[in-house]
C-alpha atoms as one frame of an Amber mdcrd trajectory, in Angstrom:
protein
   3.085 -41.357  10.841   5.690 -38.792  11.070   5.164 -38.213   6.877   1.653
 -37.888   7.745   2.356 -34.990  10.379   4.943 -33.060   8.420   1.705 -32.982
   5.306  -0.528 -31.871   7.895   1.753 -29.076   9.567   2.477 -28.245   5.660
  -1.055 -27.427   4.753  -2.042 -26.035   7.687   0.529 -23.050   7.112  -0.008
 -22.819   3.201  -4.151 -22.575   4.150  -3.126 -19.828   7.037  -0.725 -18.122
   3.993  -3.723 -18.219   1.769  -6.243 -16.861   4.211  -4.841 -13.177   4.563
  -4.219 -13.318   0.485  -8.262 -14.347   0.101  -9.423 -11.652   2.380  -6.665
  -8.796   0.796  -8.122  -9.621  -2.702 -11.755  -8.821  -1.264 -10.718  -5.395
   0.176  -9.538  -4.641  -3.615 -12.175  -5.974  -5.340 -14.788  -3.644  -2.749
 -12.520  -0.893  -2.377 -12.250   0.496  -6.115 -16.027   0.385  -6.565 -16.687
   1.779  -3.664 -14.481   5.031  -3.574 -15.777   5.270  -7.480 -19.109   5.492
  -6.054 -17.949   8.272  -3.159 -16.431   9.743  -5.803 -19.189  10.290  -7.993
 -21.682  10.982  -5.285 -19.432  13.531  -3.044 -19.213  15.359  -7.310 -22.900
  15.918  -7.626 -24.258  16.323  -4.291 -21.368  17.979  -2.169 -19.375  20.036
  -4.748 -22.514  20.301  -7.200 -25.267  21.155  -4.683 -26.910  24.744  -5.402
 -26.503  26.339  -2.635 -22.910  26.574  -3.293 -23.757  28.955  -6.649 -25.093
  32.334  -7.109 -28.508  32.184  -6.893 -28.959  28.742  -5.927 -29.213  27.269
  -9.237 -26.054  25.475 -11.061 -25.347  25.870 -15.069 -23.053  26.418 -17.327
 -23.220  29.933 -16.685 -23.306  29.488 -12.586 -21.115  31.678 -10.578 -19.351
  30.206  -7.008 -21.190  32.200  -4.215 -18.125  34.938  -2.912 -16.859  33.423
   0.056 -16.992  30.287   2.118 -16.247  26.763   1.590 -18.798  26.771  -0.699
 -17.195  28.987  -3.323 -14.285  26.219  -4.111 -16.782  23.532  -3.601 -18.395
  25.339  -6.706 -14.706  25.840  -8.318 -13.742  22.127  -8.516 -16.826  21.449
  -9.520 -17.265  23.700 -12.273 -13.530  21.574 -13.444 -15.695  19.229 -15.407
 -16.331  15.369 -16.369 -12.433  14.594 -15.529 -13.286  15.886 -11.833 -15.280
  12.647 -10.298 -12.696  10.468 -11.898  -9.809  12.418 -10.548 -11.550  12.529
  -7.325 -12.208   8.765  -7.157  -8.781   8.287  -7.881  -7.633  10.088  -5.019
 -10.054   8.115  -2.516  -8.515   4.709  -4.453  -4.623   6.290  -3.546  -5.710
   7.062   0.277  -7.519   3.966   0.895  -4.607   2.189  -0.117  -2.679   4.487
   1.759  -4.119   3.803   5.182  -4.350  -0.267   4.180  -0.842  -0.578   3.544
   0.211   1.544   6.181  -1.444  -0.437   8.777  -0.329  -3.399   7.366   3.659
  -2.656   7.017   3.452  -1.302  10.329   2.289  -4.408  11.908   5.121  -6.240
   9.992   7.319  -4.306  11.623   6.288  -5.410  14.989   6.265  -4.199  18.419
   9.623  -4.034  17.943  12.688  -3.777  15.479  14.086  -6.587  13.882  17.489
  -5.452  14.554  16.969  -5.556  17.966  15.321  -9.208  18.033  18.008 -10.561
  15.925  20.116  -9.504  18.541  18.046 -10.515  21.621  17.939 -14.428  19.440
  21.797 -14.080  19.357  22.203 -13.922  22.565  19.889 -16.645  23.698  21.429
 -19.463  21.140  24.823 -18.468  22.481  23.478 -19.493  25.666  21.736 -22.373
  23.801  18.467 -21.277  24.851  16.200 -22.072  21.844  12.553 -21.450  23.782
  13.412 -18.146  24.682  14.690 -17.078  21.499  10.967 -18.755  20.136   9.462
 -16.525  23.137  11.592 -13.482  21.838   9.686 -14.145  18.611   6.484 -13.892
  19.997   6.990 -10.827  21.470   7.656  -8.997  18.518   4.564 -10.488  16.570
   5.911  -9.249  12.739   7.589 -10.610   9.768  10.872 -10.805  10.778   9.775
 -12.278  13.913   7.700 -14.837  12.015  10.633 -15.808   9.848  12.501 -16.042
  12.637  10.106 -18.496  14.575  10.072 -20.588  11.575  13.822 -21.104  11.488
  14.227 -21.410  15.074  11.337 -24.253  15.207  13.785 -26.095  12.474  16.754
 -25.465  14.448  15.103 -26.765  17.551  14.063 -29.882  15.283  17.868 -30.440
  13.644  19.645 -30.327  17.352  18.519 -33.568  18.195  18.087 -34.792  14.514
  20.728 -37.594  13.833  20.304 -38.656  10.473  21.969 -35.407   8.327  25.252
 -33.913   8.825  26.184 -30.262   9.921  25.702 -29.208   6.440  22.734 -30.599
   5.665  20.887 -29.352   8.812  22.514 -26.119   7.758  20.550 -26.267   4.410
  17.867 -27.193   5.964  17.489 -24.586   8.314  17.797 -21.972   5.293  15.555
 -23.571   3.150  13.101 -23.368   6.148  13.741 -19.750   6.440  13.818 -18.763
   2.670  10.184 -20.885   2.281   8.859 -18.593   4.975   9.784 -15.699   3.524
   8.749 -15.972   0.302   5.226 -16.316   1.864   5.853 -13.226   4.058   7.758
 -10.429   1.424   4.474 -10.542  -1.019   1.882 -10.078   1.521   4.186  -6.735
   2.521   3.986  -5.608  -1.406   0.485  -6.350  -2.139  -1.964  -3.302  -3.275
   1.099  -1.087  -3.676   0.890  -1.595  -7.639  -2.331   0.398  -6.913  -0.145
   2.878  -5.828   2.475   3.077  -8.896  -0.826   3.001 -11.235  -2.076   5.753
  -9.613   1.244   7.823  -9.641   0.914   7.600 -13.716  -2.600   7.381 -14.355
  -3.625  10.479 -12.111  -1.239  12.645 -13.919  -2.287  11.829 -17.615  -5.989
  12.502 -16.403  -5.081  15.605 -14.895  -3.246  16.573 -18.463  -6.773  15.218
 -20.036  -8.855  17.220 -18.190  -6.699  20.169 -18.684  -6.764  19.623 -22.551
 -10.723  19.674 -22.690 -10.738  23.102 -20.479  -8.531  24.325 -22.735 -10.279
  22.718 -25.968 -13.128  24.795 -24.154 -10.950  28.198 -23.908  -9.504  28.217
 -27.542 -13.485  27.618 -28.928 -14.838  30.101 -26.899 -11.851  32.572 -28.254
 -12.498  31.139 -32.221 -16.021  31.805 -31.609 -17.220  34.947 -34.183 -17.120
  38.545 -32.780 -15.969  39.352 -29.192 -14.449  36.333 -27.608 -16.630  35.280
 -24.834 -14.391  36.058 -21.849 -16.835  34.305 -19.137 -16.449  30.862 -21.281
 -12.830  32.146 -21.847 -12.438  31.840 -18.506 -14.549  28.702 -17.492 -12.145
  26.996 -19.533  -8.860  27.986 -18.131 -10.368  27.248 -14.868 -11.564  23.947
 -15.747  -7.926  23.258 -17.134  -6.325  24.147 -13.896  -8.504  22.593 -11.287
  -7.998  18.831 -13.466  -4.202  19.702 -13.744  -3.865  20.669 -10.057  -6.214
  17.382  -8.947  -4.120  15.167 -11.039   0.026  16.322  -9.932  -1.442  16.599
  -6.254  -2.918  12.522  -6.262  -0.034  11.635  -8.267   2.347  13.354  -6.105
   1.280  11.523  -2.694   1.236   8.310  -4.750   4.615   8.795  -5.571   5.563
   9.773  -2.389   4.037   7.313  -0.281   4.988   4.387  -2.566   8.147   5.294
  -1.681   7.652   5.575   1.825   6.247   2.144   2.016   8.982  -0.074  -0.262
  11.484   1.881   1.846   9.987  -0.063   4.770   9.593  -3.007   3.420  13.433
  -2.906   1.972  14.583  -1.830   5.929  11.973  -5.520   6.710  13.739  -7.434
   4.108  17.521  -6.378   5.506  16.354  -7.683   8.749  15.003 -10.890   7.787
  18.005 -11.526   5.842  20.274 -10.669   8.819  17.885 -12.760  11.068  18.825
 -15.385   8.543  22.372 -15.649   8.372  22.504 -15.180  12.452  20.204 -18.357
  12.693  22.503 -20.563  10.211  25.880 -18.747  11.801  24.927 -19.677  15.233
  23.881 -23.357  14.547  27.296 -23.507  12.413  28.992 -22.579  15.248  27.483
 -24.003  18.062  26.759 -27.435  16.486  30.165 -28.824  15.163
């Protein structure tokens, strides 16, 4: 019966571990296509739209209207094929942005896990288990949820008579280590969206800047005069890609290291929460 129980309680937490993996693989799979689409859309009928050009009409030989919003609406799009990508790329970086920090903020909790490990401390030196579990509660993040775990096995090895000190010990941090494991990737999920995007949005900035000035050089080569308004179409088009690309790439880079930063400052504090939990019951359980 008890065997029965522990299989139960087992699933139960690997379906609930599963369930918030299932539904962040959805908001992937939806979120790419969708800020593609945005992308492309926000190109042709927001930066593209004709009454942001001279004379209403768009072309290659189009000039921005003078002033306005609309005249660097007409800029970036006058930066060519390279710009809806580079655009859609930017969307994909601040979706991911917002996603992961709502997500590592939760983990964190309502409050630090510093100050719970503390708060559990002093309740199992005054061998209060349930309100070190209510202490867990409170906080409501990963370290919190770690914590819980453990403190559910501690609860369970006080009056458990069949295993020595030691073992209990183990088991206690095997308890904690299996809940962590379950807790850490959840934390660094999507952010390999991020690190792809600090790489890719560069080289597609460099591509785009390589056609505009593919664009320049023929427009120079061409017989006669150079034509100096394609002359110049080019080097703009070069610019505008190069300037889209370093600018998504550089809050990629910037937040993905905003965000493992977090998560490192999470993981010191569930390891701390650890060796409190198997230091206490050490010491209070001779």
């Amino acid at each position: 019966m008890a065997e029965t129980k522990t299989t139960v309680t087992a699933g139960s937490a690997k379906a609930s571990s599963h369930q918030p993996k299932k539904s962040s693989n959805v908001f992937a799979m939806l979120a790419v296509p969708i800020c593609i689409v945005i992308g492309v859309l926000f190109y042709i009928f927001v930066l593209g739209n004709d009454a942001n050009f001279q004379g209403g009409v768009k072309g290659p030989n189009a000039h921005p209207v003078e002033d306005g919003i609309g005249k660097w609406f007409a800029t970036v799009y006058q930066g060519g094929v390279i710009v809806p990508i580079l655009i859609s790329v930017l969307l994909i970086c601040v979706t991911f942005v917002i996603e992961r920090f709502l997500y590592i903020n939760k983990a964190k909790g309502k409050f630090s896990g510093a100050d719970l490990v503390r708060r559990v401390q002093f309740h199992l030196a005054n061998k209060n288990v349930d309100a070190a579990l209510a202490e867990c509660d409170k906080q409501k993040g990963s370290v919190g949820n770690v914590l819980k775990a453990g403190l559910k096995k501690y609860k369970e090895m006080i009056t458990n008579t069949e295993l020595d000190t030691e073992q209990k010990i183990l088991t206690i941090k095997n308890e904690i280590e299996e809940t962590t494991a379950l807790e850490l990737p959840m934390m660094e999920k999507n952010l390999v969206f991020l690190s792809t995007i600090a790489s890719v949005a560069t080289l597609l900035g460099l591509f785009g800047t390589v056609l505009g000035m593919i664009k320049s050089f023929s427009a120079m080569s061409a017989g006669g005069a150079p034509d100096s308004a394609k002359l110049a179409l080019g080097i703009s088009e070069a610019l505008i890609n190069t300037a889209l690309g370093i600018g998504t790439s550089a809050i990629a880079i910037i937040m993905y290291n905003f965000f493992t930063t977090n998560i490192d400052g999470i993981t010191y504090a569930i390891d701390e929460s650890g060796f409190t939990l198997t230091q206490s019951f050490a010491a209070n359980h001779k």
